[in-house]
Structure formats: structure tokens, C-alpha cells
SERO-4910 file (N, C-alpha, C, O; in steps of 0.05 Angstrom, whole numbers):
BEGIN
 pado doro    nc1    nc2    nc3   cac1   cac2   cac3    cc1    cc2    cc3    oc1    oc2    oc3
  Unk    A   -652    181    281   -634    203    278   -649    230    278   -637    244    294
  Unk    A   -667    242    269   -689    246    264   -694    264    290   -685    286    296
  Unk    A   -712    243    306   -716    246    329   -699    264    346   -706    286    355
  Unk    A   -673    250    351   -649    253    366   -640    284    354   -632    301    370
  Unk    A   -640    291    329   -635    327    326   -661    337    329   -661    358    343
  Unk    A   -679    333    323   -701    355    326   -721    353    354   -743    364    358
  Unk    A   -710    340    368   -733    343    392   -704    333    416   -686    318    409
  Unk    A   -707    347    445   -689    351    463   -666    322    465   -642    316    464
  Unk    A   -697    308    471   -692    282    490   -704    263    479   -725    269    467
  Unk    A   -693    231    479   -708    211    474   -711    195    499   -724    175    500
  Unk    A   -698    205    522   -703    192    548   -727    187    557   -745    204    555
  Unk    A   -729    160    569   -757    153    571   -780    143    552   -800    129    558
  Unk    A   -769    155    522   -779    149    502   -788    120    489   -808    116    476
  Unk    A   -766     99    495   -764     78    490   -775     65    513   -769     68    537
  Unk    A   -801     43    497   -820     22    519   -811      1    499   -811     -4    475
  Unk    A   -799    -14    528   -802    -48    504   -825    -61    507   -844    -56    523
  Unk    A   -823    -79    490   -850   -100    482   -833   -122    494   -849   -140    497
  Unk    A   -810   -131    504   -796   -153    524   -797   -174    501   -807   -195    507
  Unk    A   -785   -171    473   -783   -189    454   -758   -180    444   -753   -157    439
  Unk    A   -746   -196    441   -716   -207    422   -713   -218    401   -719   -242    398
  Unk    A   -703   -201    377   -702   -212    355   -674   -220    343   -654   -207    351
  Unk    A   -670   -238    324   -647   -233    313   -657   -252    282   -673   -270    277
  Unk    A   -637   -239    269   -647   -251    232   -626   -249    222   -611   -232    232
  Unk    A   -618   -265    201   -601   -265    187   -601   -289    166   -622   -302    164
  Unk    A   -584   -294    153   -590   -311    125   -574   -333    120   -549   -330    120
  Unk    A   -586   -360    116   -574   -381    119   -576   -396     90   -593   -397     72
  Unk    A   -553   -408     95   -565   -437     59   -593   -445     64   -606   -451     84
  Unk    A   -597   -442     34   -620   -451     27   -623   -486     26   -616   -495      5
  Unk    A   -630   -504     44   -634   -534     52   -646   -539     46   -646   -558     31
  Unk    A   -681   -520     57   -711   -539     60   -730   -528     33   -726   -505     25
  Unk    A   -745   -542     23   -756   -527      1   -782   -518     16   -801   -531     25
  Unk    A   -776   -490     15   -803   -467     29   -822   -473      6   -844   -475     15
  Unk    A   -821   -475    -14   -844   -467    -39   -853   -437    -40   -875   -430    -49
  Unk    A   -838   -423    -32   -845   -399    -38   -868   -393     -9   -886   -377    -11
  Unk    A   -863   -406     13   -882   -395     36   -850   -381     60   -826   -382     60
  Unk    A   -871   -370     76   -854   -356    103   -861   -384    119   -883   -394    112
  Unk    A   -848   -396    138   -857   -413    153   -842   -407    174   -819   -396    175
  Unk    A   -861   -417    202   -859   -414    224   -867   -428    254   -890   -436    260
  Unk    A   -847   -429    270   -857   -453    282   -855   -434    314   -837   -422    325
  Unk    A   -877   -437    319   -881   -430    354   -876   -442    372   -887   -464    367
  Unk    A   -863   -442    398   -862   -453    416   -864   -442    436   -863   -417    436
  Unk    A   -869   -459    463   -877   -446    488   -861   -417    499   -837   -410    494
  Unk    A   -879   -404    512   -854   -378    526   -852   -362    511   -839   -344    521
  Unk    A   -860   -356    482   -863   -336    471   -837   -332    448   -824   -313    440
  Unk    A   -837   -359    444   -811   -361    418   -819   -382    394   -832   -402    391
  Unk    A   -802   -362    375   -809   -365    351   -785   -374    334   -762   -368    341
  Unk    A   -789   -388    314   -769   -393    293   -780   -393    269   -801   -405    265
  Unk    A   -769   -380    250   -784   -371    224   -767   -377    199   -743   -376    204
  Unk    A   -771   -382    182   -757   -382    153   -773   -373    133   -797   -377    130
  Unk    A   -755   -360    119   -775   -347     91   -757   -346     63   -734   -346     69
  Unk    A   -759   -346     39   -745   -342     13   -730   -317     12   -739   -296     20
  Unk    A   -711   -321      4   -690   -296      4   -687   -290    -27   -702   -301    -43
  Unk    A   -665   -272    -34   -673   -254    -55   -661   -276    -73   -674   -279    -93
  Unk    A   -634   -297    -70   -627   -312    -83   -637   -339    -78   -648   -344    -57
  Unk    A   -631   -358   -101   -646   -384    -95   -631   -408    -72   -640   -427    -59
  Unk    A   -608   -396    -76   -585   -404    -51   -589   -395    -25   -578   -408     -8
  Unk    A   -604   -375    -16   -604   -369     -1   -632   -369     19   -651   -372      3
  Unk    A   -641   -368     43   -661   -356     57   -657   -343     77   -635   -338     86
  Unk    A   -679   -335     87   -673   -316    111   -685   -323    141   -708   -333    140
  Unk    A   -675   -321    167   -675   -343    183   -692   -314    208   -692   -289    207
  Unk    A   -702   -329    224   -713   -308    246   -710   -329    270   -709   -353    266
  Unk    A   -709   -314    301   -710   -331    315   -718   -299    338   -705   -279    338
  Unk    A   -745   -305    356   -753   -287    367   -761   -296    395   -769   -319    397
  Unk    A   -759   -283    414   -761   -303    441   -767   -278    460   -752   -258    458
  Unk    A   -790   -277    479   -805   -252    497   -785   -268    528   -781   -288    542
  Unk    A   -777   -238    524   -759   -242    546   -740   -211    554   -727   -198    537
  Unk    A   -741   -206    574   -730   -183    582   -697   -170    595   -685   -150    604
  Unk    A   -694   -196    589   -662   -203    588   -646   -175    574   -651   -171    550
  Unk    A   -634   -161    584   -615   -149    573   -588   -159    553   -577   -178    564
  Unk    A   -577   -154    534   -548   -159    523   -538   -138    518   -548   -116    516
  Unk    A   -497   -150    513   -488   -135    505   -487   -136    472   -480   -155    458
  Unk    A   -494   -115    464   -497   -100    425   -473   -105    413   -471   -108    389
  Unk    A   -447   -108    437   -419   -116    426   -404   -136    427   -381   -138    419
  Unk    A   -426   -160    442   -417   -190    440   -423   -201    430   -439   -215    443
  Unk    A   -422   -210    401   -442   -229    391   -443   -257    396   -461   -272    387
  Unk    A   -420   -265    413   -421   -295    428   -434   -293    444   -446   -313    453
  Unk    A   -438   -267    458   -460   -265    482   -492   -270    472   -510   -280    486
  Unk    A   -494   -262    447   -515   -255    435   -524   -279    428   -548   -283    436
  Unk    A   -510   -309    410   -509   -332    413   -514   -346    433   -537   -353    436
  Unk    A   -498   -351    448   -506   -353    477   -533   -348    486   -538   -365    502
  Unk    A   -546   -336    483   -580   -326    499   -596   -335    474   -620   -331    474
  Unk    A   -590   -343    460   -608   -350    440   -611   -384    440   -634   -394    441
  Unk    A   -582   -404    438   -578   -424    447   -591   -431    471   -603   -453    471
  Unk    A   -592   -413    497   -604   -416    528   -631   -415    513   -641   -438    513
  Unk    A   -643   -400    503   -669   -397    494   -683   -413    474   -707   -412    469
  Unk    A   -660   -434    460   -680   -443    438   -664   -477    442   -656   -490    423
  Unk    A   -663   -485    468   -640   -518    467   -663   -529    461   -663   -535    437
  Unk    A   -690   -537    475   -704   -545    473   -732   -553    452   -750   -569    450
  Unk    A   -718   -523    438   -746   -522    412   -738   -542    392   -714   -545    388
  Unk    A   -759   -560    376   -759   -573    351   -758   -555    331   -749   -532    332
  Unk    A   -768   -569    311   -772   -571    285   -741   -560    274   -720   -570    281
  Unk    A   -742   -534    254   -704   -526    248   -692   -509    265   -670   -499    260
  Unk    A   -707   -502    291   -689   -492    304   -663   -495    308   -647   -479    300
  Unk    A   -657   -515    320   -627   -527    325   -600   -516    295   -576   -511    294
  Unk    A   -620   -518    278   -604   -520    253   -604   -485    249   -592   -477    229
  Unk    A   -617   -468    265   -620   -443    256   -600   -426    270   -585   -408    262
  Unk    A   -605   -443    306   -581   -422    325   -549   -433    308   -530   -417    304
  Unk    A   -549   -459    300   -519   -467    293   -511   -455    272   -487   -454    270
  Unk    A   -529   -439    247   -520   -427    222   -522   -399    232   -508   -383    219
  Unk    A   -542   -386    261   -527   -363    259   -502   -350    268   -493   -327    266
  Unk    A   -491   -374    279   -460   -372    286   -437   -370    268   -412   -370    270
  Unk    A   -454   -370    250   -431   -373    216   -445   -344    199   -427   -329    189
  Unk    A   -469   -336    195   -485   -314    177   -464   -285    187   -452   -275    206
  Unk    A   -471   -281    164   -445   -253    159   -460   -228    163   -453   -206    155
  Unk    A   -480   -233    175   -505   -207    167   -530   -217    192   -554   -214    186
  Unk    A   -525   -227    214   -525   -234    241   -530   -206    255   -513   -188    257
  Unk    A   -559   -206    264   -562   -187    273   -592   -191    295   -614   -201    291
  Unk    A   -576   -176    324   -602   -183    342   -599   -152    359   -581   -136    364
  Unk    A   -632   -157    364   -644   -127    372   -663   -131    386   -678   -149    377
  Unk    A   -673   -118    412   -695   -120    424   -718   -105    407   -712    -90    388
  Unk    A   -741   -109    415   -758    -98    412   -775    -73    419   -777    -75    444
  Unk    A   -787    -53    412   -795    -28    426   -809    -18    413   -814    -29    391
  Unk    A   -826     15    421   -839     24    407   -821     61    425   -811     65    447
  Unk    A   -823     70    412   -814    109    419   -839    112    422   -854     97    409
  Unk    A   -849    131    437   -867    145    451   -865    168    469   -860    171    493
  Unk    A   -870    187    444   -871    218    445   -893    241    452   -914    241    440
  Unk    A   -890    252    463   -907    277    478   -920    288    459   -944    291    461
  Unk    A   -905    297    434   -911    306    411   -894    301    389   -869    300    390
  Unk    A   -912    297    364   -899    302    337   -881    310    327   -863    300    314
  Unk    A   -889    335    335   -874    359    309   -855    377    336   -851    375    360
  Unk    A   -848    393    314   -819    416    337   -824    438    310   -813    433    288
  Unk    A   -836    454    311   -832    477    287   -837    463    266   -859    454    261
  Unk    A   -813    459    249   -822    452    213   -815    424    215   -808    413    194
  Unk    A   -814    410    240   -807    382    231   -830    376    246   -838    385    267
  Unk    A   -842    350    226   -862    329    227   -857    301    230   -853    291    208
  Unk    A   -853    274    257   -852    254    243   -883    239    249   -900    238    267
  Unk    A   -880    227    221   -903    209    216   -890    173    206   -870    161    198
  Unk    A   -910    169    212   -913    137    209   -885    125    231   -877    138    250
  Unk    A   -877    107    224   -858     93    244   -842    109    262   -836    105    286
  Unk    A   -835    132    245   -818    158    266   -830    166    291   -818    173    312
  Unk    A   -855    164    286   -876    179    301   -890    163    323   -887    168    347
  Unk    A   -906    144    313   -919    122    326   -934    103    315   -958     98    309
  Unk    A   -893     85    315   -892     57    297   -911     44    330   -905     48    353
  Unk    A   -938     27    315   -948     -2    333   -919    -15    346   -916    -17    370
  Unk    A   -900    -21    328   -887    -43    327   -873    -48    300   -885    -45    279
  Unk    A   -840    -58    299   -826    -60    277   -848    -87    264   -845    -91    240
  Unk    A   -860    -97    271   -871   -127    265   -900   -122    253   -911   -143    245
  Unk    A   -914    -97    251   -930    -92    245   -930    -91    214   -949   -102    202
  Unk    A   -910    -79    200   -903    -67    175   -934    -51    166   -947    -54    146
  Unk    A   -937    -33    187   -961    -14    175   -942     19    172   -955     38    165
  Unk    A   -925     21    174   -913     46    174   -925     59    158   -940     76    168
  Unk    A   -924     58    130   -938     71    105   -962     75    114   -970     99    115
  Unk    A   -975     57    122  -1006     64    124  -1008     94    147  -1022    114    142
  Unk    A   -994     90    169   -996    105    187   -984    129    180   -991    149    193
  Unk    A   -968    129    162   -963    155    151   -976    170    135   -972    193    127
  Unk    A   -993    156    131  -1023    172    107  -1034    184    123  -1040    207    126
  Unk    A  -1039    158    139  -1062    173    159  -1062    205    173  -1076    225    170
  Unk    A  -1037    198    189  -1026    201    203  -1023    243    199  -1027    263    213
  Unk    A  -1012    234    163  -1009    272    153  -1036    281    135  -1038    303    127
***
């Protein structure tokens, strides 16, 4: 938002990294022990589980490099490409695309990085992720914001 009032244009701005994410939160089934776990498979897809804030609950990832466009306003469409993308994977995948068809908090997003000419515009500065986030997957924002100012 940021961006979008204090500097003209974000056109052009956005480079994807050609990765697809989507996360959201499923019953708690498998006992994690308190780890993130994750299972790779070919083509550049991922399925992840990790502990959520309640003991009922965890939180589910499913990530797949692919340059596929969707629509932001179908989420059967959004199902759909995830299903095409994950029929074949083991381990809980299967059990992950079928619970995100039910998660109330189901949410998928490509991947990218903004890349800007410059920083600042007069008295506005962005730093760290505003500025030049690596990657949402990095979680160095903070750091890069020290640096950074």
C-alpha cells in the first residue's frame, strides 16, 4: 500500500520466482512433536506441516514452481491446480489438498519479489521487505531492515 501511494507506478515492479503457494489450517491427526515437517517431491513441490497455535489444530503448506496463472476469485479453480499438481505426490499430501477444500482460512498466492529503481520519494523510506524483500520465504525482513537504514 505503501508503495502504491508514495511512488508513481508499481508496473513492471513485480518479478515472479514461478512458485505457488497456498496454506491454511487443518485438524491436528499426525503427531509433529513439535517439528515443521516436509516432504519434497519432483518438479519443485512441496508439502509441509507444522504446529499451530492450538493443540487441535496445524498448519498445512502445499507449494509447487510453476508459472501457471489463476483466477484470485475461484477458489475451486485454485483447488483444481493444486489437485493437477499434487495427484501423484505421497506421503500426507493427498490428505492435505482434500482438507484444503474444507479450511476456512485457505489461501493461495504466487510468488514474487517488487523491484524498484529507488527507495525513497522525499520523506518516505521503504526498508526491509517493502524495499527489497529476497523472498516472502526468506523471513529476513527485520534483518534487512537494519541493515538496510
Amino acid at each position: 500500500m505503501v508503495r502504491r501511494l508514495a511512488f508513481d507506478t508499481e508496473s513492471g515492479a513485480f518479478h515472479s520466482l514461478d512458485l505457488i503457494n497456498a496454506w491454511f489450517t487443518i485438524p491436528a491427526q499426525i503427531d509433529l512433536d513439535d517439528w515443521y515437517l516436509m516432504h519434497n517431491a519432483p518438479d519443485g513441490r512441496v508439502a509441509s506441516i507444522r504446529p499451530g497455535r492450538l493443540p487441535t489444530e496445524q498448519k498445512a503448506g502445499l507449494s509447487v514452481r510453476s508459472t501457471e496463472s489463476f483466477d484470485r476469485e475461484n477458489r475451486g479453480a485454485q483447488l483444481n491446480l493444486l489437485e493437477r499438481h499434487f495427484a501423484d505426490v505421497g506421503w500426507e499430501a493427498p490428505r492435505l489438498v482434500r482438507a484444503a477444500r474444507n479450511a476456512s482460512d485457505f489461501y493461495l498466492e504466487s510468488m514474487g519479489q517488487v523491484r524498484l529503481d529507488r527507495w525513497s520519494r522525499g520523506r518516505v523510506v521503504l526498508l526491509g521487505d517493502a524495499g527489497y524483500c529476497p523472498s516472502p520465504l526468506t523471513g529476513l525482513g527485520t534483518s534487512l531492515a537494519l541493515v538496510g537504514a
